[in-house]
N, C-alpha and C positions, 0 to 999 in steps of 0.2 A: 492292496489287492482290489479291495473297493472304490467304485467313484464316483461323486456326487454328479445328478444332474436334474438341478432344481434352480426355483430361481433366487436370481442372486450365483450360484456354482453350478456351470455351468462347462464342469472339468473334464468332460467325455470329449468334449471340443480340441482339449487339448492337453491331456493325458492319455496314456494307455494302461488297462490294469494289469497289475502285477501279474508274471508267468513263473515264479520263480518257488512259489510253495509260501508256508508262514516259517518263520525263522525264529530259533532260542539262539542267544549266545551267552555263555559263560565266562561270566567275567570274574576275578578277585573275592568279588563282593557278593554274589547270587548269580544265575542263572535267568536271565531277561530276555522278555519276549518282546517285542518292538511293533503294535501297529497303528498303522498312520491314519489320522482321521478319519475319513467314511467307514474305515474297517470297526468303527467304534461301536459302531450301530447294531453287529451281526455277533450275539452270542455264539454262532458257530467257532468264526474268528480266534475268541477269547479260549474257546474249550479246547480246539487243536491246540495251541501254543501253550494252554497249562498241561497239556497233554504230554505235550514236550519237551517239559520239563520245568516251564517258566515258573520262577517263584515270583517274578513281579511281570507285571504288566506297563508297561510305558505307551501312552496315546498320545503324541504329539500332536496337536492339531491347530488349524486357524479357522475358528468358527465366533460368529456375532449373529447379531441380528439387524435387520431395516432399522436404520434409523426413524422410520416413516409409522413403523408397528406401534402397539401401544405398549405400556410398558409390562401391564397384566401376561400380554401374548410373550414380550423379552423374557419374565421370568417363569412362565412354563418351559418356554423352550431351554433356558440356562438348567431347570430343574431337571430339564427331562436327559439332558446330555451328562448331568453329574450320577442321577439317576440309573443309567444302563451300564456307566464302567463300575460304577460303586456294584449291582447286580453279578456282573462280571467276577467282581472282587470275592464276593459270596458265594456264587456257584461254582467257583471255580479253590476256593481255598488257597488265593494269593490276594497280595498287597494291588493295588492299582497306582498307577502315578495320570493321571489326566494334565497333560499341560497345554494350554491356549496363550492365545497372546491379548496383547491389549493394542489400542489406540483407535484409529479412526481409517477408512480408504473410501474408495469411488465418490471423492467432494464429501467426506462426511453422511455419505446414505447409507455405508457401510461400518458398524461400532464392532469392535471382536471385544467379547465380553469378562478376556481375563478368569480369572475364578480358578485358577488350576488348585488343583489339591494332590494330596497322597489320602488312600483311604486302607485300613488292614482289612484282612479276610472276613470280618465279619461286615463289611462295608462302612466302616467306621470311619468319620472325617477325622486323621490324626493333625492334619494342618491345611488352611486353605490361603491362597492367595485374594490380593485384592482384585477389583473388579476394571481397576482406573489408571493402575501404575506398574510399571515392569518391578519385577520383584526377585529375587535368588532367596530360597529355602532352602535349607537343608534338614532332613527330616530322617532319622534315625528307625529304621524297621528292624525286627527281628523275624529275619526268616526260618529261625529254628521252630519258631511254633507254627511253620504252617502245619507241619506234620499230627499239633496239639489241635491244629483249626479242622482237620481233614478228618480228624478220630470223631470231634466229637460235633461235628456236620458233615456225615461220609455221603456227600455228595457225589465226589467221585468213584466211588466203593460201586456205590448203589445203583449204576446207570443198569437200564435192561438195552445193552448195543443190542440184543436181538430182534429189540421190536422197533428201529431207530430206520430202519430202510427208506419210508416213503420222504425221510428229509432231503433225500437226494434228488429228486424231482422238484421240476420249478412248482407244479401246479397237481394236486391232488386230486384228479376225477374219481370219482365211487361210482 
C-alpha cells in the first residue's frame, strides 16, 4: 500500500500503491495478515489488518543501509525497523514475523541487513536471524493466547474510535 521515496528507494518511480484494501487470509495454521515493506512503517496498516482478524503479521521486506553510513547510524536504523513491527506486535495483540534479506546491491553501497525475527504479542524476540547469512527458521507460535494477550493488555477493548476522526486528514490545522 505504501511506498518508499527516499534516497537510496526511490520506488514511486516505479511502483504504484496498492488500490486493493489491507488483506487477512486464513490459512490451516492462523489467520495472516500480509504487509510488504514501507507498510511497516504506518501503525494504521498493522491495526486494520489485526482488525481483520490477523493473528500474525508477516512484513516481508528488503531494507539495508549505505554502505558509506557509519555503523552507529546502521544500527539505529536496524533498531528502529525491528522496533516499530515489534510495537505493532503489542498494540495490536499479535505475533509479528519481520523478514528481510541479506547480502549486498548497487556495487556494494547497498548492505540489506538480514535480522528477520518473529516476535509474540508482548513484543518479545522469540527467535532472530542472522545479520550476514540467508537463513530458514522455523519458529513455533501459539496463537491461542492472543486472546490471553488481549485480556490482559486490552488494547484493542479500550480504543475511544470516537475521538479517532482527525487521523483521517493528511494535516491537522487548529
Amino acid at each position: 500500500m505504501h511506498i518508499p521515496d527516499d534516497p537510496h528507494y526511490y520506488e514511486k518511480f516505479y511502483f504504484t500503491p496498492g488500490d486493493l484494501g489491507y488483506k487477512v487470509f486464513k490459512t490451516k495454521i492462523a489467520t495472516i495478515g500480509v504487509l510488504i515493506c514501507w507498510d511497516q512503517w504506518y501503525p494504521e496498516a498493522a491495526r486494520i489488518t489485526s482488525l481483520m482478524g490477523a493473528e500474525i503479521l508477516f512484513y516481508p521486506t528488503a531494507i539495508g543501509w549505505a554502505t558509506s553510513q557509519s555503523e552507529a547510524t546502521n544500527t539505529e536504523q536496524y533498531n528502529a525497523w525491528q522496533t516499530i513491527q515489534r510495537s505493532h506486535a503489542v498494540a495490536n495483540g499479535v505475533h509479528v514475523v519481520g523478514v528481510n534479506r541479506v547480502g549486498l546491491e548497487q556495487d556494494g553501497r547497498m548492505k540489506f541487513w538480514g535480522g528477520s525475527f518473529v516476535s509474540n504479542p508482548f513484543g518479545t524476540i522469540l527467535q532472530q536471524a542472522s545479520h550476514d547469512k540467508e537463513e530458514t527458521i522455523v519458529v513455533e507460535v501459539d496463537t491461542q493466547k492472543t486472546d490471553q494477550y488481549r485480556t490482559h493488555w486490552p488494547f484493542m477493548r479500550d480504543r475511544r474510535i470516537d475521538s479517532y476522526e482527525p487521523i483521517t486528514k493528511r494535516y491537522i490545522d487548529e
